[in-house]
DSSP file (Angstrom, degrees, kcal/mol; ACC not computed):
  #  RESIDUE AA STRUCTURE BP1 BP2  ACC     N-H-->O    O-->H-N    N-H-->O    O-->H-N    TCO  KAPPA ALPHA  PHI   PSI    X-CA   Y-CA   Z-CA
    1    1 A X              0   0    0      0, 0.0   127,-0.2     0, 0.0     3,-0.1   0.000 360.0 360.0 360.0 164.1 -139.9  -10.8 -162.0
    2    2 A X        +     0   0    0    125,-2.8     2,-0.2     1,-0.3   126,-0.1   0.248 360.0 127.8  82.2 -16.6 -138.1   -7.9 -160.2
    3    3 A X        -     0   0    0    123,-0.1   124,-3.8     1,-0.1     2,-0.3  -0.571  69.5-101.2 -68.7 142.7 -135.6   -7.3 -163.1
    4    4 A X  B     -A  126   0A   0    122,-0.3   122,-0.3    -2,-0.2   121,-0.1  -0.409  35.5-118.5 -42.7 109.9 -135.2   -4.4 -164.5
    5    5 A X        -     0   0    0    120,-1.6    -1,-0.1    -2,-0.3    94,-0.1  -0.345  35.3 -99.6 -72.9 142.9 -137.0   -3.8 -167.9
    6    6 A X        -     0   0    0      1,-0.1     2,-0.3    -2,-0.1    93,-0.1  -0.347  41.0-134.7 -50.6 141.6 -134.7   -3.0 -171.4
    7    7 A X        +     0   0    0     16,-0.1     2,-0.2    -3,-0.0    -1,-0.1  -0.796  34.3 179.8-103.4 140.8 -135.1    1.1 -171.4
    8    8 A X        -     0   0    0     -2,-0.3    15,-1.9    13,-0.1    16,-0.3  -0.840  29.6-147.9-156.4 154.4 -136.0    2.1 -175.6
    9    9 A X  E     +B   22   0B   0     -2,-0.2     2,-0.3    13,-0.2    13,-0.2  -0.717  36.1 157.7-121.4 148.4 -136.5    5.3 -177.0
   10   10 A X  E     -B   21   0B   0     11,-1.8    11,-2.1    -2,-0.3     2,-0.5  -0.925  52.9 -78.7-162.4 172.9 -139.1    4.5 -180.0
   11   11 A X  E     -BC  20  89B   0     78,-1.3    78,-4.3    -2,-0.3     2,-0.4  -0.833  47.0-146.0 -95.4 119.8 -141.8    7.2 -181.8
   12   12 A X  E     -BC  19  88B   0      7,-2.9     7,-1.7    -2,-0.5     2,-0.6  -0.777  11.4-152.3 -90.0 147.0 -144.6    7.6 -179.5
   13   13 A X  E     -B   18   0B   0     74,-3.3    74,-0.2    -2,-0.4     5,-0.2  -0.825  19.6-179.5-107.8 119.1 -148.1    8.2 -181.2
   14   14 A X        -     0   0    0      3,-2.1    -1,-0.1    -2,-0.6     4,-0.1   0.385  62.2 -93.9 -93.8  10.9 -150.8   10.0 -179.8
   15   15 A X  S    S+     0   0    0      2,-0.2    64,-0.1     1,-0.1     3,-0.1  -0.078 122.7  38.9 115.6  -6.0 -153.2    9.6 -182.4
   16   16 A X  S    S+     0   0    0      1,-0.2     2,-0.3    62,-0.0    59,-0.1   0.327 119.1  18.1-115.6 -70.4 -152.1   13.0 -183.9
   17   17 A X        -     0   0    0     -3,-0.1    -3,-2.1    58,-0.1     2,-0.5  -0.568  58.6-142.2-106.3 159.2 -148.3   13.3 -183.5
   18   18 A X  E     +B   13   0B   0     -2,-0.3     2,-0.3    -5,-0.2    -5,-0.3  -0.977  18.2 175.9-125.4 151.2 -145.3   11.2 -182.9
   19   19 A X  E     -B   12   0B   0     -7,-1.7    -7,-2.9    -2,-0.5    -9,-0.1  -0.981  38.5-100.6-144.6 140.0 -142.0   11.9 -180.8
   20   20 A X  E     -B   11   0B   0     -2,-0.3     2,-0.2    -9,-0.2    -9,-0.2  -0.519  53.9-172.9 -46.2 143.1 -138.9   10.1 -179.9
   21   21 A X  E     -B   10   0B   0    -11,-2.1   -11,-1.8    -3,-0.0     2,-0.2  -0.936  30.9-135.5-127.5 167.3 -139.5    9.0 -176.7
   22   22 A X  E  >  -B    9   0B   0     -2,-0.2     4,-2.1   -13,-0.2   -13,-0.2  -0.539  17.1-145.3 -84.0 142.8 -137.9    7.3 -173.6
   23   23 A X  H  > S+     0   0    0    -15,-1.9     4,-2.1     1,-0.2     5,-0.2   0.942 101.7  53.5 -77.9 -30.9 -139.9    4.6 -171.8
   24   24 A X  H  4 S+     0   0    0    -16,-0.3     4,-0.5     2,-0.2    -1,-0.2   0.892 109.8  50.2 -68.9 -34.3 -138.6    5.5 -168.5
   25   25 A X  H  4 S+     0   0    0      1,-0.2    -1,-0.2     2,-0.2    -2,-0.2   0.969 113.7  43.7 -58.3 -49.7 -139.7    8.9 -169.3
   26   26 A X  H  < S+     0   0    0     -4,-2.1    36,-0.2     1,-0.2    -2,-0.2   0.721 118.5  42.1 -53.5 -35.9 -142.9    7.7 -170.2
   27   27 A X    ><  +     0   0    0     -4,-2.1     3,-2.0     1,-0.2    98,-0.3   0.110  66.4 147.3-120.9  15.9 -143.4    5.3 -167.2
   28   28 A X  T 3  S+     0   0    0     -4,-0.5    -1,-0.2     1,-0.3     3,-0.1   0.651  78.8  28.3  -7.0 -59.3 -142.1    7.5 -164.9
   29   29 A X  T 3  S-     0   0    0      1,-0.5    94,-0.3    -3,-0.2    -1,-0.3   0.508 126.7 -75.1 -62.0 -36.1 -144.4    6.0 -162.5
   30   30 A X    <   +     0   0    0     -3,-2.0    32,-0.7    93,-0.2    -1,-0.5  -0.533  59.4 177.1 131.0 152.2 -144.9    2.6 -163.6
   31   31 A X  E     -dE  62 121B   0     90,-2.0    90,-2.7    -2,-0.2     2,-0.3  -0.893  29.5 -93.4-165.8-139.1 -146.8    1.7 -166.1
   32   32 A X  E     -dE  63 120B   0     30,-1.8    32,-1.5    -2,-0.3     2,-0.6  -0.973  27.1-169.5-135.7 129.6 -148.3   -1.1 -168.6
   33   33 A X  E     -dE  64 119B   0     86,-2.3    86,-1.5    -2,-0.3     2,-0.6  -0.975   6.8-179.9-126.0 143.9 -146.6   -2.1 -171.9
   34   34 A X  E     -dE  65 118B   0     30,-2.1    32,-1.1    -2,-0.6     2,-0.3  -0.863   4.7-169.2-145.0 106.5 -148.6   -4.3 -174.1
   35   35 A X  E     +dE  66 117B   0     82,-1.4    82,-2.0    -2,-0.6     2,-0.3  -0.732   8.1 173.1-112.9 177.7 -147.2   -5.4 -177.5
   36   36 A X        -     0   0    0     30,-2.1    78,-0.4    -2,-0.3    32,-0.3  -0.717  38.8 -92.4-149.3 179.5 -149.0   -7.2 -180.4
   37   37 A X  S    S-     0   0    0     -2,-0.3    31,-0.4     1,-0.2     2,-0.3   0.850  85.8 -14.2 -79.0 -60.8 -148.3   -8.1 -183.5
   38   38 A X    >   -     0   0    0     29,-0.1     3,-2.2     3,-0.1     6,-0.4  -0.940  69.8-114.0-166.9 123.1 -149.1   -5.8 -186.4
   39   39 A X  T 3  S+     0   0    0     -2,-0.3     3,-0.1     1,-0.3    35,-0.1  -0.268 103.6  35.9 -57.7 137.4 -151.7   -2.5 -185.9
   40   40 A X  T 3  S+     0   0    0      1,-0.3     2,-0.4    37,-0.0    -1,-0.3   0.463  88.3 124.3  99.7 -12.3 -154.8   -3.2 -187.9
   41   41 A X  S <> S-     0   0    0     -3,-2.2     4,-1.2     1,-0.1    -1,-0.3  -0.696  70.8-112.4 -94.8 134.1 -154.9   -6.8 -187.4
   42   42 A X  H  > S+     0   0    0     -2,-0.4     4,-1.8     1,-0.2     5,-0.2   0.561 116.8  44.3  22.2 -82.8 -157.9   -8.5 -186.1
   43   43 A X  H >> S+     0   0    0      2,-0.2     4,-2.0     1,-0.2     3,-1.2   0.969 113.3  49.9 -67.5 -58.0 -156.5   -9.6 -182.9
   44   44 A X  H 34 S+     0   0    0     -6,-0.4     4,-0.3     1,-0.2     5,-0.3   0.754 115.4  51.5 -46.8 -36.8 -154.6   -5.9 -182.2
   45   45 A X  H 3X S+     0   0    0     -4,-1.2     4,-0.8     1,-0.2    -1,-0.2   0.731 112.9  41.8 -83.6 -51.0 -158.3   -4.5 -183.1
   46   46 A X  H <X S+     0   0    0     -4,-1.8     4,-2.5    -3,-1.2    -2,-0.2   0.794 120.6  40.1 -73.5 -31.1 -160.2   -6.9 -180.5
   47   47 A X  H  X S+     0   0    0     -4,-2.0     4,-1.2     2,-0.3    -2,-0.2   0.599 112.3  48.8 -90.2 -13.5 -157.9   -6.6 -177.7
   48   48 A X  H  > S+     0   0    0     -5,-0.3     4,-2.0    -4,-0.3     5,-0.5   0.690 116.6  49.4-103.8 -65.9 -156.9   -2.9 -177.7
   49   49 A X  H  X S+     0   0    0     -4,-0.8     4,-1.7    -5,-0.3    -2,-0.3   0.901 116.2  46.5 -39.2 -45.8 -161.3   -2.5 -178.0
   50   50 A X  H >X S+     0   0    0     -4,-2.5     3,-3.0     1,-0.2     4,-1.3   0.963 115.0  43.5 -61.7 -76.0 -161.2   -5.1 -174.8
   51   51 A X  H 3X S+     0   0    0     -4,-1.2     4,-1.7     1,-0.3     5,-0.5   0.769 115.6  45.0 -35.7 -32.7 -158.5   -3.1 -172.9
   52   52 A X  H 3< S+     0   0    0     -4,-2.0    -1,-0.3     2,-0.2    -2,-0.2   0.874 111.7  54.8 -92.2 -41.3 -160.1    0.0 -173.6
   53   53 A X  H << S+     0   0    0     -3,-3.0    -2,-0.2    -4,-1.7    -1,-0.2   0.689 110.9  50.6 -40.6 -42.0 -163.9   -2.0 -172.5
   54   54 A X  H  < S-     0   0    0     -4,-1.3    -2,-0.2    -5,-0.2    -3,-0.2   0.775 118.5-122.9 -90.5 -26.9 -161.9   -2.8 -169.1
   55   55 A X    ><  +     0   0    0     -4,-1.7     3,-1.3    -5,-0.3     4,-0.3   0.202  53.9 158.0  77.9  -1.3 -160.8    1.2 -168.6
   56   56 A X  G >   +     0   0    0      1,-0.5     3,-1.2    -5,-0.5    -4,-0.2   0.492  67.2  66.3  73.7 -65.9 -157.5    0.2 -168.6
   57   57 A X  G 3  S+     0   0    0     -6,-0.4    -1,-0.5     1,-0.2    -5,-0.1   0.337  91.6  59.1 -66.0  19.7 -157.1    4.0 -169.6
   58   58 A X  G <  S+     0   0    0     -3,-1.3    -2,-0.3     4,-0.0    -1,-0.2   0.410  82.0 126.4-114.8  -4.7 -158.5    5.2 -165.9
   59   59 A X  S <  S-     0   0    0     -3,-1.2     4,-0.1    -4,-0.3    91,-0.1  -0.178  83.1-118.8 -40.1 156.3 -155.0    2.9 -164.3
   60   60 A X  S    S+     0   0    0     89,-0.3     2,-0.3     2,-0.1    -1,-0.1   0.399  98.5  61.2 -91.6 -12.5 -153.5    5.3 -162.3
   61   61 A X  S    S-     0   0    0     88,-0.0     2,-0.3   -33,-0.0   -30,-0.2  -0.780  93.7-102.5 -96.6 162.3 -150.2    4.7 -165.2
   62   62 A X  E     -d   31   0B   0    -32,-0.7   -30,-1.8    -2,-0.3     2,-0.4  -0.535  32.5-143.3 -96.2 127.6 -150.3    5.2 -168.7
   63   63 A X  E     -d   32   0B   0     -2,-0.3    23,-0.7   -32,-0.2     2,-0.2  -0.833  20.7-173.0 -87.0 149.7 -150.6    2.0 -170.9
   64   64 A X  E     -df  33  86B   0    -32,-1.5   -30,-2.1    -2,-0.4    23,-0.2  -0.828  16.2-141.2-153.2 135.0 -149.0    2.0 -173.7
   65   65 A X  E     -df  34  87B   0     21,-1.3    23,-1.3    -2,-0.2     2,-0.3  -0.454  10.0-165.9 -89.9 152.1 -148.7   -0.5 -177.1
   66   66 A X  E     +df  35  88B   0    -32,-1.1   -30,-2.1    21,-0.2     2,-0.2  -0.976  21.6 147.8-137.6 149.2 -145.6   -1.2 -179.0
   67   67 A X  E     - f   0  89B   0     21,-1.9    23,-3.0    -2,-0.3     2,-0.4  -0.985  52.7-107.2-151.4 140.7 -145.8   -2.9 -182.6
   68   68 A X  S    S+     0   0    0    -31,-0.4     2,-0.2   -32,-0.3    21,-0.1   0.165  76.5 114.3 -66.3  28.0 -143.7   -2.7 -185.6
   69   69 A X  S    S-     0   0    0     -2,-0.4    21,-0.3    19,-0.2    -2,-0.2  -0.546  73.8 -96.9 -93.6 165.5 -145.8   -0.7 -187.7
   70   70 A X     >  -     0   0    0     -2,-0.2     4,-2.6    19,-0.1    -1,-0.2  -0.113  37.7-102.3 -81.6 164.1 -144.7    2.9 -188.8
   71   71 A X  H  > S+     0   0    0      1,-0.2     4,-0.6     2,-0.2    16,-0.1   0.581 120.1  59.4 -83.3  -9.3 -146.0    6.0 -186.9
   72   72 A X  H  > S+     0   0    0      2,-0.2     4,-1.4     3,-0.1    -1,-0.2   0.774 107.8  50.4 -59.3 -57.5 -148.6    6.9 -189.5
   73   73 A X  H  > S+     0   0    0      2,-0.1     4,-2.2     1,-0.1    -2,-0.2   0.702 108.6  48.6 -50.5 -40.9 -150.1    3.6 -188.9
   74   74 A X  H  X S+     0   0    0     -4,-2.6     4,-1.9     2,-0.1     5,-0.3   0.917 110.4  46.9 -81.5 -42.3 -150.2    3.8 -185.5
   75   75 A X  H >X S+     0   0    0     -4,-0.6     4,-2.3     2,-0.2     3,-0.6   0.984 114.0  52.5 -39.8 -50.0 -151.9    7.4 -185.3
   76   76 A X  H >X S+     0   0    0     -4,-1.4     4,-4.2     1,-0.3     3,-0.9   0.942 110.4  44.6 -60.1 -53.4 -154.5    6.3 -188.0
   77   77 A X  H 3X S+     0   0    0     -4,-2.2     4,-0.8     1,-0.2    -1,-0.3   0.673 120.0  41.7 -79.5  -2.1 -155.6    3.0 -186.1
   78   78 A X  H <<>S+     0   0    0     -4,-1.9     5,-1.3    -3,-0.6     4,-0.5   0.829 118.0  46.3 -88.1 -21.0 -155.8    5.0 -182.6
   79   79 A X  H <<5S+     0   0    0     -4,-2.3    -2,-0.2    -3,-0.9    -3,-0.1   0.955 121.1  38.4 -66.1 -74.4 -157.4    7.8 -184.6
   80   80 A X  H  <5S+     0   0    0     -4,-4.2    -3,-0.2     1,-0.2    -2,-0.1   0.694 125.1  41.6 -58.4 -20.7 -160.0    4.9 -186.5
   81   81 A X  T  <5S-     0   0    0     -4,-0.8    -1,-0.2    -5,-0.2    -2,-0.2   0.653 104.0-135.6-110.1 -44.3 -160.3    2.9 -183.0
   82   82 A X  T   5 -     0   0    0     -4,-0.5    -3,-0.2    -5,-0.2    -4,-0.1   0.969  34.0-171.5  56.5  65.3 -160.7    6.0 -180.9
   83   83 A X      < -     0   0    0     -5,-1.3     2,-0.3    -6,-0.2    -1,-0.1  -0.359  38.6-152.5 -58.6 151.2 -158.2    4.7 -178.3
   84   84 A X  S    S+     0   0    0     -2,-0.1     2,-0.4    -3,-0.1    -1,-0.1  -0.635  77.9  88.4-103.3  73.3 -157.8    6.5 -175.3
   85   85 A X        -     0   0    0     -2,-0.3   -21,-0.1   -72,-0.1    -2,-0.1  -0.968  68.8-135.0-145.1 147.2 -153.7    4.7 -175.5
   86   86 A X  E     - f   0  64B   0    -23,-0.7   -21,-1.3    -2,-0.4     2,-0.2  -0.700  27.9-137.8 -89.9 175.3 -150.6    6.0 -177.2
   87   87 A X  E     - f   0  65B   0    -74,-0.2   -74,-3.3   -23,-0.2     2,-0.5  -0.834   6.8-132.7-121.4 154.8 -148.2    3.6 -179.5
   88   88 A X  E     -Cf  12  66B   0    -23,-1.3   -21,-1.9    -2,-0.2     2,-0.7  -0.976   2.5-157.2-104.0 133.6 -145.4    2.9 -180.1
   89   89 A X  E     +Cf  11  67B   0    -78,-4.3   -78,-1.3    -2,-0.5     2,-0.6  -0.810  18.2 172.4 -85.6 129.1 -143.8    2.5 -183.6
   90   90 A X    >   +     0   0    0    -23,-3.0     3,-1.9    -2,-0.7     6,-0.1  -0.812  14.6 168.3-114.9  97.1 -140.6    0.2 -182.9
   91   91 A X  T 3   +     0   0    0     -2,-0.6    -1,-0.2     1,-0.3   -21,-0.1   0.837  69.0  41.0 -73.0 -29.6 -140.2    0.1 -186.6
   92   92 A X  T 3  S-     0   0    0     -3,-0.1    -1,-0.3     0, 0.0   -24,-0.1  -0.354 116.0-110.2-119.6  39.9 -136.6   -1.5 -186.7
   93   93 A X  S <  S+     0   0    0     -3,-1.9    -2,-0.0     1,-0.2    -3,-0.0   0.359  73.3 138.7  69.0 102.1 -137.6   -4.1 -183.6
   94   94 A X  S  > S+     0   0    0    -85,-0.0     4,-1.0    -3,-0.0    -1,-0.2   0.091  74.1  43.3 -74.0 -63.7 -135.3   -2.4 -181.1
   95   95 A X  H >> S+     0   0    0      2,-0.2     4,-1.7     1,-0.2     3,-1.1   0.840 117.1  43.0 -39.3 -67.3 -137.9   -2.7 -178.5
   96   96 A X  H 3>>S+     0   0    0      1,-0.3     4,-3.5     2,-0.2     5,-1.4   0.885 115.5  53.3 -55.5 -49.5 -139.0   -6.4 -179.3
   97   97 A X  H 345S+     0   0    0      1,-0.2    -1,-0.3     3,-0.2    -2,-0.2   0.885 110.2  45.1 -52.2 -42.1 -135.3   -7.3 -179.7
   98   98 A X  H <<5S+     0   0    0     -3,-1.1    -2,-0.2    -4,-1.0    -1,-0.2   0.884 113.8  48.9 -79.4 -47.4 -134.5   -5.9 -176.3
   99   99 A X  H  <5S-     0   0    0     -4,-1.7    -1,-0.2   -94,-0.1    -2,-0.1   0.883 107.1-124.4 -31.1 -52.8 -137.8   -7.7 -174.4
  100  100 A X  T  <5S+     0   0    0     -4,-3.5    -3,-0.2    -5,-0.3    -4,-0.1   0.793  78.6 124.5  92.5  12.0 -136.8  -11.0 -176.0
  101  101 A X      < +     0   0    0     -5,-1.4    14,-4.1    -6,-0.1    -4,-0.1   0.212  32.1 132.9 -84.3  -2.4 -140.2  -11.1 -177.4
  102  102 A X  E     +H  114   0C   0     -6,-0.5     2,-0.5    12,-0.2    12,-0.3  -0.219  27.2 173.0 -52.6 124.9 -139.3  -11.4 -181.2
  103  103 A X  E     -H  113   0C   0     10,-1.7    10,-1.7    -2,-0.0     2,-0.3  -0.975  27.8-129.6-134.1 137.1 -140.7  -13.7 -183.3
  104  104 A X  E     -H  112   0C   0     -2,-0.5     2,-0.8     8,-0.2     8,-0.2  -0.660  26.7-131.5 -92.3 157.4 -141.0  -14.9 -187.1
  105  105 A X    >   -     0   0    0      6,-1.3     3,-2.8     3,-0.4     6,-0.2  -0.724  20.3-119.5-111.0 103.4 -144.3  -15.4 -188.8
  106  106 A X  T 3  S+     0   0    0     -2,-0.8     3,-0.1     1,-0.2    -1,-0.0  -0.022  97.1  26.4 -54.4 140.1 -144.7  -18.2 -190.5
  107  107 A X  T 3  S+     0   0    0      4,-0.0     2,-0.4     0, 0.0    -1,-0.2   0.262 100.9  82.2  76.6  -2.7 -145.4  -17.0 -194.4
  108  108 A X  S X  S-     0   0    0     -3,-2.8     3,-1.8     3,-0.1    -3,-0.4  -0.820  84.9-123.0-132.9  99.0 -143.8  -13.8 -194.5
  109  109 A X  T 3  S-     0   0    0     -2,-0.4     3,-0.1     1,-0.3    -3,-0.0   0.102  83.8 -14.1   9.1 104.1 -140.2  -14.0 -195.1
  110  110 A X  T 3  S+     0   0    0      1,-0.1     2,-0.5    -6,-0.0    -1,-0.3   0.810  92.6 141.2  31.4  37.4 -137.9  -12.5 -192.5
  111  111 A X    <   -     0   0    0     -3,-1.8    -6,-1.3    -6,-0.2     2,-0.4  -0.789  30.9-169.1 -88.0 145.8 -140.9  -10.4 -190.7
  112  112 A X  E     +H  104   0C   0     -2,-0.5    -8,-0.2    -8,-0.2     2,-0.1  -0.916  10.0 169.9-137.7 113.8 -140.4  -10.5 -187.3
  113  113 A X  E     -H  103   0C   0    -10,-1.7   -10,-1.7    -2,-0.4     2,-0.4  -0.333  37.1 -87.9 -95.3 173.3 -142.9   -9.3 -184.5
  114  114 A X  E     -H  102   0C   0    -78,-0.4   -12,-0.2   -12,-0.3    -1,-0.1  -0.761  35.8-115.0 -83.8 150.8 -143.4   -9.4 -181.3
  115  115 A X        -     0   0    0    -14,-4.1     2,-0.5    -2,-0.4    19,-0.1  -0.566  51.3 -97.0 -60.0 148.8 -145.2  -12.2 -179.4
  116  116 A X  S    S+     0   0    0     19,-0.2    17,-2.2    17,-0.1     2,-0.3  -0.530  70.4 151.9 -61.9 114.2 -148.5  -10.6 -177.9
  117  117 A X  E     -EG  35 132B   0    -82,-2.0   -82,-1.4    -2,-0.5     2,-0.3  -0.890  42.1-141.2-148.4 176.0 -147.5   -9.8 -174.3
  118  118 A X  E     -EG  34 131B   0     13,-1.5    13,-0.7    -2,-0.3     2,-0.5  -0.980   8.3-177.4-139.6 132.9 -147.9   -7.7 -171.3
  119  119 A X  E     -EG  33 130B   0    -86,-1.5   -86,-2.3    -2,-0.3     2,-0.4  -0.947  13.2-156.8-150.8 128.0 -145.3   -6.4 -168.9
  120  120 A X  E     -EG  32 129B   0      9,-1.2     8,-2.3    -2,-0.5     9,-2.1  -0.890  26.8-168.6-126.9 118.1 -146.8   -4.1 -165.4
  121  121 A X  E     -EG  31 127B   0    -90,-2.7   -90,-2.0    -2,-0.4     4,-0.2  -0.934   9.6-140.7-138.6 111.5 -143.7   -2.3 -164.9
  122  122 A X        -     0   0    0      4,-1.5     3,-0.4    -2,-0.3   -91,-0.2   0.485  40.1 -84.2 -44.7-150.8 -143.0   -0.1 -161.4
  123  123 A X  S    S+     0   0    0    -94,-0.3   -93,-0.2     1,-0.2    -1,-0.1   0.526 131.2  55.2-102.7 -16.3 -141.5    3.0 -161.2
  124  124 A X  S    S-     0   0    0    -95,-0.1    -1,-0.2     2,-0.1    -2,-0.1   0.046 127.1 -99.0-107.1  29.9 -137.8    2.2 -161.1
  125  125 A X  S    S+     0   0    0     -3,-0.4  -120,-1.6   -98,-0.3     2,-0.3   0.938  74.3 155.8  42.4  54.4 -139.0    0.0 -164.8
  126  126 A X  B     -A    4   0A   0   -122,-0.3    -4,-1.5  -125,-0.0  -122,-0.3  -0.895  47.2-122.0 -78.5 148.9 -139.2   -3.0 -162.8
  127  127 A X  E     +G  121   0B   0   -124,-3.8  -125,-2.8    -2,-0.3    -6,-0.2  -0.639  35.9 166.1 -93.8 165.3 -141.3   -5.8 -164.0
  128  128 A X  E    S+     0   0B   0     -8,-2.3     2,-0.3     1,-0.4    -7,-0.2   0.419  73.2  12.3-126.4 -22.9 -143.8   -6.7 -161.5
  129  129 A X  E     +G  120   0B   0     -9,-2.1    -9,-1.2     2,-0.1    -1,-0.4  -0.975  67.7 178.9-157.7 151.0 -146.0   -8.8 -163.5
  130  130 A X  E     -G  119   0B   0     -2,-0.3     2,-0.3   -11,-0.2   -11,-0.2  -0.879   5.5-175.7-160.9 131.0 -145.2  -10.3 -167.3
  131  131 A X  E     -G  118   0B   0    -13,-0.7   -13,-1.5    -2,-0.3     2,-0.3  -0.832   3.2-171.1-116.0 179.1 -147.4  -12.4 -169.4
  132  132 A X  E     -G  117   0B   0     -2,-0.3     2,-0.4   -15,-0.2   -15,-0.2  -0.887  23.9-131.5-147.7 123.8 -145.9  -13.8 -172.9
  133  133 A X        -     0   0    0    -17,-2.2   -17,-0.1    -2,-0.3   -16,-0.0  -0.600   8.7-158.6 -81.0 120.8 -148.7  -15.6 -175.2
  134  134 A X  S    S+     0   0    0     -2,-0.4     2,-0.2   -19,-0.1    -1,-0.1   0.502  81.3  34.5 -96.6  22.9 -147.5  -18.6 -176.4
  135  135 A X  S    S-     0   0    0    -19,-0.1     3,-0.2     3,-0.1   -19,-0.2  -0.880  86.1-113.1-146.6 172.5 -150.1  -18.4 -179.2
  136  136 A X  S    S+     0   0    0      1,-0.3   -99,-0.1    -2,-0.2   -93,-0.1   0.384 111.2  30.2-107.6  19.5 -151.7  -15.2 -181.3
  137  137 A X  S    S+     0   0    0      2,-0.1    -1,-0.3   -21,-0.0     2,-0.2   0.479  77.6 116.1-142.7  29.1 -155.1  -15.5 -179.9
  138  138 A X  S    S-     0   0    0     -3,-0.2     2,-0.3     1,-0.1    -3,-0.1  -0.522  74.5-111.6 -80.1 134.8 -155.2  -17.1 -176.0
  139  139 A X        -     0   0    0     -2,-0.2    -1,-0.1     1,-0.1    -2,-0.1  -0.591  30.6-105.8 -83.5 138.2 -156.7  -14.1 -174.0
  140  140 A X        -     0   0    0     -2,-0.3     2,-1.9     1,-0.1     3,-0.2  -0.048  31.7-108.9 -62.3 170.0 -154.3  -12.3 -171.5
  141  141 A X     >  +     0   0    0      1,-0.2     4,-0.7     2,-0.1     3,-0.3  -0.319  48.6 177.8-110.5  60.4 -154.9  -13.1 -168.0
  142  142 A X  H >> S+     0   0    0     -2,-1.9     3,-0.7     2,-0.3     4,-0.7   0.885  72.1  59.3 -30.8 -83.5 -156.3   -9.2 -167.7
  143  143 A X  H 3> S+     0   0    0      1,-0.3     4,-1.9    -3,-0.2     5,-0.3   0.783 109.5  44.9 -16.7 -70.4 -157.4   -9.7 -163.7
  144  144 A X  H 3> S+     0   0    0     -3,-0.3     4,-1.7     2,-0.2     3,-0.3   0.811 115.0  47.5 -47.1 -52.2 -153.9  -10.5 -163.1
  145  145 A X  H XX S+     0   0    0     -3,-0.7     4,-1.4    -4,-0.7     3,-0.7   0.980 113.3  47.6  26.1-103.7 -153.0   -7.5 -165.3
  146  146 A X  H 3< S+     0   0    0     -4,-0.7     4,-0.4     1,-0.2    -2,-0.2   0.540 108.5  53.3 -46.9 -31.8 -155.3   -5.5 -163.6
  147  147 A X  H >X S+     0   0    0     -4,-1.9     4,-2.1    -5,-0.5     3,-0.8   0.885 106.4  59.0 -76.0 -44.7 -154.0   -6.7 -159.7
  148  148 A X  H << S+     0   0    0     -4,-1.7     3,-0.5    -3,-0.7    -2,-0.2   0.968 101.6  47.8 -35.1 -84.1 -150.6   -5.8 -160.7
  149  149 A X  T 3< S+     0   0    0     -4,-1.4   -89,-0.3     2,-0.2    -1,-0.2   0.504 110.1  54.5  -5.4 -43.0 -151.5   -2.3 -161.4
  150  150 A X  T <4 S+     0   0    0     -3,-0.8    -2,-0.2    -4,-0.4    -1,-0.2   0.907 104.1  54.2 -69.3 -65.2 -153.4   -2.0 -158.0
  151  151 A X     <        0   0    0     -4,-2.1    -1,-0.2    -3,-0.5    -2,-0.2   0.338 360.0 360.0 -72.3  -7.1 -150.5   -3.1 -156.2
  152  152 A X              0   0    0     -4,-0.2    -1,-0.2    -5,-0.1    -3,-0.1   0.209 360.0 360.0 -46.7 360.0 -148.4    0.0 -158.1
């Protein structure tokens, strides 16, 4: 903890529109970064509904998901979900590659995702708190999450 987090520019999705953006632009403040696996799946579906259950949008920083799905994908499921979070599409992995979160998925042939993880990141995009799931459905340890944040 205390390292500096990889800075990526990826298409953020607001549920309408997408834009290059910078995360340090984005997180200006600090924020929350939460990647998953693939938009639409189950788990991204229960866990974005949890986050969103927890108010997680009232943090005094912006959360924000990153997944390899396209920016179309991401609008629709925040659109279908009625997130209060933007996404990120990292469509060619930059982001996941840069985390060190990358993973392949056993049955699909060179896909590579990110592990489901969490990273409470300050202002100067330090991390301050990081979980990494070392399976795709053990629940993140949200209190902890959530103290991090506080402590912003």
């Amino acid at each position: 903890m205390g390292e500096r987090a990889p800075a990526f520019t990826g298409l953020r999705c607001d549920g309408e529109t997408f834009r290059p953006s910078e995360i340090g632009d984005v997180f200006a403040d600090g924020g929350v970064l939460v990647f998953y696996g693939f938009t639409y799946s189950a788990i991204a579906e229960n866990w974005w509904k949890r986050y969103d259950r927890r108010g997680w949008d009232e943090f005094d920083v912006p959360v924000a998901g990153v997944s390899r799905d396209g920016p179309y994908a991401q609008n629709r499921f925040i659109r279908d979900m009625d997130l209060p979070f933007s996404l990120f599409a990292d469509v060619d992995g930059t982001a996941i590659e840069a985390y060190g979160i990358s993973t392949g998925r056993k049955g699909m042939a060179d896909v590579e995702t990110a592990r489901r993880s969490i990273f409470v990141l300050d202002e100067g995009l330090r991390v301050i708190e990081r979980w990494i799931s070392e399976d795709w459905i053990s629940p993140p340890p949200v209190e902890e999450i959530e103290a991090a944040v506080e402590r912003l």
